[in-house]
N, C-alpha and C positions, 0 to 999 in steps of 0.2 A: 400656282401660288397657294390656291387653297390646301390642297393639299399637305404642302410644304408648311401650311402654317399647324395642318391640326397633327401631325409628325410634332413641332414643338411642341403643342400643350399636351400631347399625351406623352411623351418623353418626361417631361418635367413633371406632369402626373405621377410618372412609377416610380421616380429620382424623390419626391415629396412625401411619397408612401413609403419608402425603403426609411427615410428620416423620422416620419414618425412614429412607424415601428418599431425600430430596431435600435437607429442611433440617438434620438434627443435626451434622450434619458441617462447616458451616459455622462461619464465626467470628462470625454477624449473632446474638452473645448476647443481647442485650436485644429485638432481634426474635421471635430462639423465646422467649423468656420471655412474651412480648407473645401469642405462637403458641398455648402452652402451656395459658395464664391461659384465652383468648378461646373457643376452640374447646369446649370443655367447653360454655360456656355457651349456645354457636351450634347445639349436638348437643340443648340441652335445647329451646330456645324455637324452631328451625326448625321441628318437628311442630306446632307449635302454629299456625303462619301458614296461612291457606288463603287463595289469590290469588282472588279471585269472576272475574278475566277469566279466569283460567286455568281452573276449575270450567266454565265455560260453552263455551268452546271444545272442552273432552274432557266429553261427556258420560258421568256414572255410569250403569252399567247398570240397569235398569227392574226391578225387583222386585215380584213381587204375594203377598203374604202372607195365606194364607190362614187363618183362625183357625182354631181349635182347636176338635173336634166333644168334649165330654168328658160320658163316658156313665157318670148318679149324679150322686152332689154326690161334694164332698173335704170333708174335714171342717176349720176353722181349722188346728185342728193339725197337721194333714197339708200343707195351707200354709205356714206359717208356719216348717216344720221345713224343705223343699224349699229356703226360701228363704236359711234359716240357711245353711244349707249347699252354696249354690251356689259356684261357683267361685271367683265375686266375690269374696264374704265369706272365704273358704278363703286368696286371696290376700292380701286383707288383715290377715288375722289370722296368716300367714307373716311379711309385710314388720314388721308392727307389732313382732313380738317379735327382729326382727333390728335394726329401730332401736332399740328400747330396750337389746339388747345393745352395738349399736355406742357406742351415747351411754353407756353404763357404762364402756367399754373406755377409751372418749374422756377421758370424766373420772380413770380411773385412772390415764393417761399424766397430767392435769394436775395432778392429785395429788403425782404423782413428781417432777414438777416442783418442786411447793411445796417438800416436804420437803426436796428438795435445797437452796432459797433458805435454809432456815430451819435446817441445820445447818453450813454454810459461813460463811467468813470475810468480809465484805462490806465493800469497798472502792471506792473511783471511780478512773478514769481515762478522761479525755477526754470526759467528760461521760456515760460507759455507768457501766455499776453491773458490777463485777467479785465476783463468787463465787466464794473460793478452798475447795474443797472437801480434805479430811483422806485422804489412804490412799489414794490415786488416781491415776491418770496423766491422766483423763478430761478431755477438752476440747469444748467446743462453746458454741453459739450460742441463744439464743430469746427473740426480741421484743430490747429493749433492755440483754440481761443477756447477760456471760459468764461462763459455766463453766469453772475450771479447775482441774486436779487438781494438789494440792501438793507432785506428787514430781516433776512438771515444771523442769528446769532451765532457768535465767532465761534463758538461748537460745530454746530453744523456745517460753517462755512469750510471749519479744517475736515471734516469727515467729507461732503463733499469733493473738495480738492484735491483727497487723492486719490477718491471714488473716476471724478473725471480727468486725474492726470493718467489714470489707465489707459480710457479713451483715445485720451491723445498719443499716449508712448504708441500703442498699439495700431494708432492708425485706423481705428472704427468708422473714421466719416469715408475715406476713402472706400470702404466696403458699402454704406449707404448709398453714396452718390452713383456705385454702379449699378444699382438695383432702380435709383433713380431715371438712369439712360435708358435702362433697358423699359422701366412704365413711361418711357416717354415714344418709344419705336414699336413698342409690344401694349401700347396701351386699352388695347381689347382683352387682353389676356389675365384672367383674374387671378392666374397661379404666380405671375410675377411681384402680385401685390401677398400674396399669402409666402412667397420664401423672404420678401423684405421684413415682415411679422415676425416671422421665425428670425433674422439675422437679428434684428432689435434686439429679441430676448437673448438670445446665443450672447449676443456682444453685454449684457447686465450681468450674467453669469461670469463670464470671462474677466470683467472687473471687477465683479464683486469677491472672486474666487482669490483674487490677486492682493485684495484690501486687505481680508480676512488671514490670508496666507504673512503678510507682515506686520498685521497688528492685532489688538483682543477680542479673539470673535466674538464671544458673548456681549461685548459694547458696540459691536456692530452691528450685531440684531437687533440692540436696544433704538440705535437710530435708524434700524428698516423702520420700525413697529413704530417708533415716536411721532413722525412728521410724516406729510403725505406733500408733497410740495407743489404746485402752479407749475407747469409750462407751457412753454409757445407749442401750440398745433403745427410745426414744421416735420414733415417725416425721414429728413437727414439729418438729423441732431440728436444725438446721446443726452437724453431728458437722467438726473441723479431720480428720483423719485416718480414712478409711474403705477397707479395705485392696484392696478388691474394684473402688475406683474410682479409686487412686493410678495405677496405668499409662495409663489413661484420660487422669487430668488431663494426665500428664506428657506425651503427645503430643501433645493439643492446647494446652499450651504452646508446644509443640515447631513447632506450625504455621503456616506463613504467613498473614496478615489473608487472605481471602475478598475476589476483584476486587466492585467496588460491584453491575456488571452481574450478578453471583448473583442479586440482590434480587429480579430479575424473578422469580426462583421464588414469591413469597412471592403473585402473581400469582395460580396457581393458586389460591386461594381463590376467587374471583370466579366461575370456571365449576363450581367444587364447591357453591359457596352457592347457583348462579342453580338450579342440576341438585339441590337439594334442597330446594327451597323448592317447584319444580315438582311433586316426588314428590311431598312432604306435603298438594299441595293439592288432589294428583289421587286421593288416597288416602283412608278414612276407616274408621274401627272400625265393623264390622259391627253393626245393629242395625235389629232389627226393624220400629219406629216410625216410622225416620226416612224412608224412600222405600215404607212398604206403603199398599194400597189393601184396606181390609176389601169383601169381597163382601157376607159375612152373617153377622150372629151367630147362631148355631145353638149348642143346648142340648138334649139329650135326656134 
């Protein structure tokens, strides 16, 4: 299992370094989104492939296991307790109570959520469900709903709206929420928390590209730069305003489309997958059983 697990993070290690070398900087959005989503999933299930031609061309090393000479009995209990308390069990009785806290965690973001549906003002427009919340400047985006806070003037509110009707057409919470699963099963893993980062930004570009693309981009950078706005600490929600990533947006705004011929970057995958599928199959979790040859059972 350990091993199986550090096979992921260095998987998604060289999957994370390939993005922000080569592709973030680019304008092929919906390709890194594509990048983004896939690679995760390629980091989990590569280990799990083993090539049988490839096994047989590299042979594993020969191992002769010789058992154990053990002098006395052990008593069950003395058994039974070894085995409690092997590393195994040690580990999974880690992971177990950090999933149950992630999935706590998880649920009180969708908590916050509700509550917020259920003391706002609820309206439609354009077929979304608008939440005008009391005492707030707060804006943002989740699933088919938007958030917005009521001290929002009717400027910002229209620029807003169709900053996060992107969100919605596009379906950006669905891409959060998987990132969410995966910090909730993989929640020792700091690189799951670092490609949710990255999708965040990916997904402001991809709306903001969209805004600027049907309306006057120069008035749209005027309301990057005008307002900085309040939102909920939730990290599956498409926040309109996040201050840390407004200079960001505005130069990739500011940037020429990416020649088609970049694409070839996207290439690299192909010799990264073929060069991991190879590892995984030449590789395997130590164990005992699996290649020993008993000599002799001895017992004294």
């Amino acid at each position: 299992m350990i091993h199986y697990i550090i096979q992921i993070i260095a998987f998604q290690l060289l999957f994370l370094m390939v993005y922000d070398f080569f592709l973030k900087k680019e304008t092929f959005f919906n390709w890194n989104r594509l990048y983004l989503l896939l690679t995760p999933f390629l980091s989990i299930v590569l280990p799990l492939i083993k090539i049988n031609a490839i096994q047989e061309t590299i042979p594993e090393e020969y191992i002769i296991q010789l058992p154990a000479v053990i002098i006395g009995t052990l008593s069950s209990e003395t058994v039974n307790s070894s085995l409690w308390y092997s590393n195994q069990n040690i580990w999974m009785l880690v992971w177990g109570l950090g999933f149950v806290v992630s999935l706590l965690l998880f649920s009180k973001k969708q908590f916050q959520i509700n509550q917020l549906k259920k003391r706002g003002i609820k309206t439609n427009w354009e077929g979304l469900r608008i939440i005008t919340l009391p005492s707030t400047d707060t804006a943002f985006s989740y699933f088919n709903t938007i958030f917005l806070g009521e001290e929002l003037s009717e400027k910002q509110k229209s620029t807003i709206l169709l900053h996060e009707k992107m969100h919605v057409t596009d379906k950006h919470s669905i891409d959060l929420l998987w990132f969410e699963l995966l910090r909730i099963v993989f929640w020792f893993n700091p690189l799951v928390y670092v490609y949710q980062k990255r999708m965040v930004i990916l997904q402001e570009f991809i709306a903001d590209a969209n805004v600027a693309s049907q309306n006057d981009k120069a008035s749209y950078y005027q309301d990057l730069l005008s307002q900085v706005f309040n939102t909920e600490s939730i990290s599956f929600i498409n926040p309109f305003f996040n201050h840390s990533l407004i200079k960001k947006r505005i130069i990739m705004l500011q940037k020429s489309k990416s020649s088609k011929f970049l694409k070839l970057k996207y290439l690299l995958l192909v010799p990264i997958v073929c060069s991991m599928l190879v590892y995984s199959s030449c590789t395997q979790e130590s164990k005992a059983q699996s290649q020993s040859t008993d000599v002799s059972d001895t017992k004294t």
